[in-house]
C-alpha positions as protocol buffer text, in pm:
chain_id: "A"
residue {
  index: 1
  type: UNK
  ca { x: -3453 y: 1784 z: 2214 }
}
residue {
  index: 2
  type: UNK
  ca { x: -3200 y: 1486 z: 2136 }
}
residue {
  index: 3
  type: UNK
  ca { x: -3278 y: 1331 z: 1826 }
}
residue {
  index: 4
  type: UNK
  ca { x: -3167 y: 979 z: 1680 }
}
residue {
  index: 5
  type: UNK
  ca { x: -3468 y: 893 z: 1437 }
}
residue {
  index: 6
  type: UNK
  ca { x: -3545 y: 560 z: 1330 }
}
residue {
  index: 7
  type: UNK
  ca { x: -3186 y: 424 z: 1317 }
}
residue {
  index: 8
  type: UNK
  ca { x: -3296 y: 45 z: 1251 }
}
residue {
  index: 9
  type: UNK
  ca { x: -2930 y: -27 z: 1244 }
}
residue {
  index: 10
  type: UNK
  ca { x: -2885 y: -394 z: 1293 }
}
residue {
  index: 11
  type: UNK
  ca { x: -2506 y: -378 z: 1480 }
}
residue {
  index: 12
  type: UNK
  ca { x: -2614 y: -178 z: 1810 }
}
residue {
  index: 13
  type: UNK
  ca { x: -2635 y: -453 z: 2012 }
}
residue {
  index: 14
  type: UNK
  ca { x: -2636 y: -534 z: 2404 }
}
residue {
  index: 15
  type: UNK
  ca { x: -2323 y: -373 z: 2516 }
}
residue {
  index: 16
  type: UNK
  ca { x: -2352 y: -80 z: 2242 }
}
residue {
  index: 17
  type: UNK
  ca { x: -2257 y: 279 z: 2310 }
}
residue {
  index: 18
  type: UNK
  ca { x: -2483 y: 490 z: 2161 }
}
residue {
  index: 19
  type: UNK
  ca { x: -2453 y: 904 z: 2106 }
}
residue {
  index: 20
  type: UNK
  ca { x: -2711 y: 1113 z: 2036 }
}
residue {
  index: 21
  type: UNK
  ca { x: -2704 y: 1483 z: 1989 }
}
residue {
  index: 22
  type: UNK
  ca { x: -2913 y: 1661 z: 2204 }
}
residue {
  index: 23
  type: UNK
  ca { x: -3021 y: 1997 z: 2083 }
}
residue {
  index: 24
  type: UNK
  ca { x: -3192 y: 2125 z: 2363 }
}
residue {
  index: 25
  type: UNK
  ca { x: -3209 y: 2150 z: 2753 }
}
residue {
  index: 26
  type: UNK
  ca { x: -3445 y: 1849 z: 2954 }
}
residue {
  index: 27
  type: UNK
  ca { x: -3478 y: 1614 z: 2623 }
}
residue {
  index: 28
  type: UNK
  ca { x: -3648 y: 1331 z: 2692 }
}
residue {
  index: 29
  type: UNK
  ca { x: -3594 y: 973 z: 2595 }
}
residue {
  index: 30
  type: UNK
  ca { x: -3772 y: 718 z: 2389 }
}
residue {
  index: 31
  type: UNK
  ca { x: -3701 y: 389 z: 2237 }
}
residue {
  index: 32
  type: UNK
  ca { x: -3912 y: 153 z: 2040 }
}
residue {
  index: 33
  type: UNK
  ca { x: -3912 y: -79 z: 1689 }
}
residue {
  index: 34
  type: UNK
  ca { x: -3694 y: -284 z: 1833 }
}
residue {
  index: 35
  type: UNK
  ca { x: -3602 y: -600 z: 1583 }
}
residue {
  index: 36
  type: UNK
  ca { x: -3499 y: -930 z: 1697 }
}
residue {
  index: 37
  type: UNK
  ca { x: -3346 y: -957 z: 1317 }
}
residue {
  index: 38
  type: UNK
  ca { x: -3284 y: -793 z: 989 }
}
residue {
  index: 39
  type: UNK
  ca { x: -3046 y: -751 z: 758 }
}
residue {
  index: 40
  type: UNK
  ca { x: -2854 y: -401 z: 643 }
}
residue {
  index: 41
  type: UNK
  ca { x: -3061 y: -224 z: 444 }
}
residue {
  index: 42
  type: UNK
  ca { x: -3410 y: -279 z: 583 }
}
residue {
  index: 43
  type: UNK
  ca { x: -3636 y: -306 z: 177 }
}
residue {
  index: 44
  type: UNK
  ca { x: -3957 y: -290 z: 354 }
}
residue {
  index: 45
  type: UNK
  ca { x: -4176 y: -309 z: 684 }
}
residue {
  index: 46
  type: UNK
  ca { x: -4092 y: -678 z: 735 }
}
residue {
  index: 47
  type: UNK
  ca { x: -3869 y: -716 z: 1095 }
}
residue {
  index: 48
  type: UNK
  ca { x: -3835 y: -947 z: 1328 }
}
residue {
  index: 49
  type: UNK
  ca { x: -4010 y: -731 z: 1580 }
}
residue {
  index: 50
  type: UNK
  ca { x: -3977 y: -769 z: 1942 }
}
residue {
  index: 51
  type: UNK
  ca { x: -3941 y: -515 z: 2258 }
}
residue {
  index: 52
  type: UNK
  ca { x: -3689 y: -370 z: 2400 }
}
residue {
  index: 53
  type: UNK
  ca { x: -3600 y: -440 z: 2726 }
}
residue {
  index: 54
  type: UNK
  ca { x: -3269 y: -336 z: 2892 }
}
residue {
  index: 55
  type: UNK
  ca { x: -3090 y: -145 z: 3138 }
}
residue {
  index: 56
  type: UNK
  ca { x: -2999 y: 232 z: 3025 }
}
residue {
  index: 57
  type: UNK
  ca { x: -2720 y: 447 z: 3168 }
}
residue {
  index: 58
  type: UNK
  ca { x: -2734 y: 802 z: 3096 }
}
residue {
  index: 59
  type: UNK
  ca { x: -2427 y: 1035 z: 3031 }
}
residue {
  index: 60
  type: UNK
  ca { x: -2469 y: 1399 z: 2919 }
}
residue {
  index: 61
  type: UNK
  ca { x: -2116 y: 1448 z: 2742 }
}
residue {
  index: 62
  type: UNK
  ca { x: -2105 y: 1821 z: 2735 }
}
residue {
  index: 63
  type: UNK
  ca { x: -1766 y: 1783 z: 2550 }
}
residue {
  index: 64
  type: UNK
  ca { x: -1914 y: 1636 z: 2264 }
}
residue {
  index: 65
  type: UNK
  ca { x: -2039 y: 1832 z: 1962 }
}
residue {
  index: 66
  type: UNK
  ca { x: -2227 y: 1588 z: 1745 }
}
residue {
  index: 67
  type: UNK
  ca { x: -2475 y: 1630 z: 1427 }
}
residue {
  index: 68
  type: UNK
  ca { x: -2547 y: 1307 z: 1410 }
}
residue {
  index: 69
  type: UNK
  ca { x: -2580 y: 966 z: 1581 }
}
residue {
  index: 70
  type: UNK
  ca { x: -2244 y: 792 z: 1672 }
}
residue {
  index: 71
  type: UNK
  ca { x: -2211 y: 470 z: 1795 }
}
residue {
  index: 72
  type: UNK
  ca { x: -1904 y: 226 z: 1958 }
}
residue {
  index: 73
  type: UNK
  ca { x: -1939 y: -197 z: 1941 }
}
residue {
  index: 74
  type: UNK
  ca { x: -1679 y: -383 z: 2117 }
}
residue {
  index: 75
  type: UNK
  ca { x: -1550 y: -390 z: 1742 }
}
residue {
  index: 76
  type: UNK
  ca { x: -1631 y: -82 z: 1569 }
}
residue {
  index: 77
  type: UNK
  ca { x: -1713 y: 288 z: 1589 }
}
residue {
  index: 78
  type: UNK
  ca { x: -1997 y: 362 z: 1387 }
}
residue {
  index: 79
  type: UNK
  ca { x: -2042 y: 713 z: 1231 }
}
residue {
  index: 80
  type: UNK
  ca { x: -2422 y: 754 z: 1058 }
}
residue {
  index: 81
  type: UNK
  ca { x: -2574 y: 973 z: 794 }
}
residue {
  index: 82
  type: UNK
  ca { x: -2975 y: 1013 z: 715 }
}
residue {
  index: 83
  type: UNK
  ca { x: -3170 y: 1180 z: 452 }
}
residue {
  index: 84
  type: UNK
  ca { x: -3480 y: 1095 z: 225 }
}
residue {
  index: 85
  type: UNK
  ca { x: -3167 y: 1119 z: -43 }
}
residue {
  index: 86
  type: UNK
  ca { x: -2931 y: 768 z: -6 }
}
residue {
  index: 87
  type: UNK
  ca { x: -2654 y: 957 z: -158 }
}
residue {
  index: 88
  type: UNK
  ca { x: -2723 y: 1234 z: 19 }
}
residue {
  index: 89
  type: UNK
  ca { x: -2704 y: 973 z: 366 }
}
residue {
  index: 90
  type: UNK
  ca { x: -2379 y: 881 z: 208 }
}
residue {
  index: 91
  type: UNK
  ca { x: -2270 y: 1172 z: 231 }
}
residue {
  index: 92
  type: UNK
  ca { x: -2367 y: 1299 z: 555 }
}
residue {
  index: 93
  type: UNK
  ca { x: -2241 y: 936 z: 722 }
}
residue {
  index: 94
  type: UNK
  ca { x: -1881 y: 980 z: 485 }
}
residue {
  index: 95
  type: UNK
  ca { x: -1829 y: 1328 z: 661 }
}
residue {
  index: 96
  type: UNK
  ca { x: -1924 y: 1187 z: 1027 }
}
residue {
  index: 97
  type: UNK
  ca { x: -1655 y: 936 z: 967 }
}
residue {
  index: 98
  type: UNK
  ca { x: -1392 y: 1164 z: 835 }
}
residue {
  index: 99
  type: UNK
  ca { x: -1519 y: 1416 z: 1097 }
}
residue {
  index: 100
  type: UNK
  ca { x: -1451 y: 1108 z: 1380 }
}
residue {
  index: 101
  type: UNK
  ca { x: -1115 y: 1004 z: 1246 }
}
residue {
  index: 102
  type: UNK
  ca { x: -1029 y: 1380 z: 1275 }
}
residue {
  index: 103
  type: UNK
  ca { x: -1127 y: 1459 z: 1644 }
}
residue {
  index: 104
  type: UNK
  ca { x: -1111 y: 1138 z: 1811 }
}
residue {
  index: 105
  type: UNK
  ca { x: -798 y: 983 z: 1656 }
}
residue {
  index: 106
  type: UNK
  ca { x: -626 y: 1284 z: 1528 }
}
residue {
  index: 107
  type: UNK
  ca { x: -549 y: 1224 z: 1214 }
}
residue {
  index: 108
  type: UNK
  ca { x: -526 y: 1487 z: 948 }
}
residue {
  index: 109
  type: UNK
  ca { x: -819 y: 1511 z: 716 }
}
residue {
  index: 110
  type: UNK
  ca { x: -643 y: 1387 z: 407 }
}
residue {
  index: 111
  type: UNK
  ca { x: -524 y: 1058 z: 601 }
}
residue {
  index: 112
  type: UNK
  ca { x: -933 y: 1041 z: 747 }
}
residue {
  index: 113
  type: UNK
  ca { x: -1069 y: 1075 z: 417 }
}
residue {
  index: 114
  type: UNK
  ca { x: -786 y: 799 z: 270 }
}
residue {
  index: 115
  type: UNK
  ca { x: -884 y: 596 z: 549 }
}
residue {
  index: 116
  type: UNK
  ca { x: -1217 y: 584 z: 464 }
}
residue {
  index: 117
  type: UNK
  ca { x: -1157 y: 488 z: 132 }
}
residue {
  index: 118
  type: UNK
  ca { x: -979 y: 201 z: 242 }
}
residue {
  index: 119
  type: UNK
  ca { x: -1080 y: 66 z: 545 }
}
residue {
  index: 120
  type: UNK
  ca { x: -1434 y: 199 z: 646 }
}
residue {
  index: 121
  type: UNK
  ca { x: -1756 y: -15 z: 536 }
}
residue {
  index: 122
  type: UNK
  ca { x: -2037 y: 184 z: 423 }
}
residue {
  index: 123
  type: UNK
  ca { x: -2298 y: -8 z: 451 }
}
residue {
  index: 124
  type: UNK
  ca { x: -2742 y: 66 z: 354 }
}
residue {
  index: 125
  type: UNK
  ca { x: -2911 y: 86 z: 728 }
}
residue {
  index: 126
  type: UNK
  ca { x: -3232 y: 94 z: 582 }
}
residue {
  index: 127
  type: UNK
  ca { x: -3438 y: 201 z: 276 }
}
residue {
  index: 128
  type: UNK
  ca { x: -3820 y: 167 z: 432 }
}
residue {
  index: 129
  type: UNK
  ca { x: -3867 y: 476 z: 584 }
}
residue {
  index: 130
  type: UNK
  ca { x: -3899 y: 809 z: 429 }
}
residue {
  index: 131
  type: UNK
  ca { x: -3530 y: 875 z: 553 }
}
residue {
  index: 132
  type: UNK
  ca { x: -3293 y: 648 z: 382 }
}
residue {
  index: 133
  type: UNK
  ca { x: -2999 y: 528 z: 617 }
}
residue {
  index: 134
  type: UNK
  ca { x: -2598 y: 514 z: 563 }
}
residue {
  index: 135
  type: UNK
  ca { x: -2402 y: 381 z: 862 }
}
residue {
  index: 136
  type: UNK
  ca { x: -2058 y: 383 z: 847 }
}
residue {
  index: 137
  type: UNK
  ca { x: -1832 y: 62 z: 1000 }
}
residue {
  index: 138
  type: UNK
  ca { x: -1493 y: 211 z: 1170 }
}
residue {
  index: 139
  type: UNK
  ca { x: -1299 y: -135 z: 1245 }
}
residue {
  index: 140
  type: UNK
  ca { x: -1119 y: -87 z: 1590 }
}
residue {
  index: 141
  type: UNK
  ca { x: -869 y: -351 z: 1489 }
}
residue {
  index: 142
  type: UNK
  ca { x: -691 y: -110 z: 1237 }
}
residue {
  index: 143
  type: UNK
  ca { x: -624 y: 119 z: 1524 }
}
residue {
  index: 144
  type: UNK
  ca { x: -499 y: -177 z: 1744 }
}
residue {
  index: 145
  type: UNK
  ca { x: -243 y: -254 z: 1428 }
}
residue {
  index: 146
  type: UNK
  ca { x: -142 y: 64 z: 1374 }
}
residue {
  index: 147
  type: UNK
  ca { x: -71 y: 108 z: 1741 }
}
residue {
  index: 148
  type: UNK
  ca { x: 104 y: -232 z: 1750 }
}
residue {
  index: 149
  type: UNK
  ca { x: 347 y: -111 z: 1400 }
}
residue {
  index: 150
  type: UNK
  ca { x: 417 y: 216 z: 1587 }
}
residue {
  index: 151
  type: UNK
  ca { x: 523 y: 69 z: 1872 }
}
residue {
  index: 152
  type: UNK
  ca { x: 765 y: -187 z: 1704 }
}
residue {
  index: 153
  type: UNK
  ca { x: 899 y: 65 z: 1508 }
}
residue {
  index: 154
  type: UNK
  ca { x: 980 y: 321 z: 1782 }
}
residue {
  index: 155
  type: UNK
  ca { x: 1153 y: 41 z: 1936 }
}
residue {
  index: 156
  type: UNK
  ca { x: 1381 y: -89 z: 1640 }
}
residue {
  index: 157
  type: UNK
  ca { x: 1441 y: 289 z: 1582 }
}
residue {
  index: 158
  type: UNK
  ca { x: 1604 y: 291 z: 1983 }
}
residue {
  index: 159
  type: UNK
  ca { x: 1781 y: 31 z: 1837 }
}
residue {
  index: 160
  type: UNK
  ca { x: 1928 y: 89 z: 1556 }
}
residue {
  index: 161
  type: UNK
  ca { x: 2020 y: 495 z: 1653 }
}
residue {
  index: 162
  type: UNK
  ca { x: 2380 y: 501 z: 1770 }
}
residue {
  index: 163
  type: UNK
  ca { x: 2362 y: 793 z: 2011 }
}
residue {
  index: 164
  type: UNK
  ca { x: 2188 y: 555 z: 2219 }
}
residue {
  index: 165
  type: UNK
  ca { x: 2458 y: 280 z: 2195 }
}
C-alpha cells in the first residue's frame, strides 16, 4: 500500500508532481476532498469543496526511497511531515527537507540543515484532522542563484588564473 493521508495542502496544484511512498506491491489509488480554496493551516472542516477532476500519469520510481509525501511546483519542492503531534509534524517535515537537500542536491547535512534555517518556509498544512500537518516550502529560485554565482565565479576564476594566460 502507498500512503499519502489527508494532505489538504493548498500549493499542489494543476501541474504538481506528487510522490508517494508505496509500501507494498499492487497499491491502489484514491483521491478525494478536493478544495477549490483554503488557506495553510486548515482550523476546521470549513473548505471550499469541490471534485477532483484531472488527468493522472503514473510512474513507479523504484529509485526512490521515501517515508513521506514529496512534492515539486513549478516553484518549489515540497518536503511534508504528519503526526497527531504539530511539533512532532515539524519535525518529521524538517528531516524530509534536510533529508531532500541531502540526496537530491548533494549538499552536506550541515549546509541542508543551515539551509533550512534560512531559506525553507515551514508552513501549518492543516490542524482539522486528527493528524496535524507541516509542509515544508523548498524555493527552486535559490538553486537557480546559486547555480547562476557558481557559474560566474568559475568563470572570473579562468580569468583571473595566470596559467591560463
Amino acid at each position: 500500500m502507498g500512503h499519502a493521508g489527508n494532505i489538504d495542502n493548498r500549493e499542489l496544484v494543476e501541474g504538481t508532481t506528487l510522490y508517494i511512498p508505496v509500501h507494498a506491491k499492487g497499491a491502489l489509488f484514491e483521491v478525494g476532498d478536493g478544495h477549490a480554496g483554503q488557506g495553510n493551516g486548515e482550523v476546521d472542516i470549513t473548505a471550499m469543496e469541490t471534485q477532483l477532476t484531472g488527468t493522472f500519469q503514473f510512474v513507479v520510481r523504484k529509485d526512490m526511497r521515501l517515508k513521506w509525501p514529496r512534492a515539486e511546483t513549478p516553484g518549489y519542492y515540497i518536503s511534508m511531515g504528519f503526526h497527531e503531534d504539530l511539533t512532532e509534524a515539524t519535525r518529521i517535515a524538517i528531516h524530509e527537507a534536510i533529508d531532500f537537500l541531502m540526496s537530491e542536491k548533494h549538499l552536506s547535512r550541515d549546509e541542508a540543515y543551515m539551509l533550512s534555517s534560512v531559506a525553507v518556509d515551514f508552513c501549518v498544512t492543516q490542524l482539522v484532522d486528527g493528524n496535524k500537518g507541516v509542509h515544508a516550502m523548498i524555493p527552486k529560485s535559490i538553486f537557480r542563484a546559486y547555480s547562476a554565482l557558481m557559474g560566474a565565479g568559475q568563470y572570473f576564476s579562468r580569468r583571473l588564473n595566470p596559467a591560463d594566460r
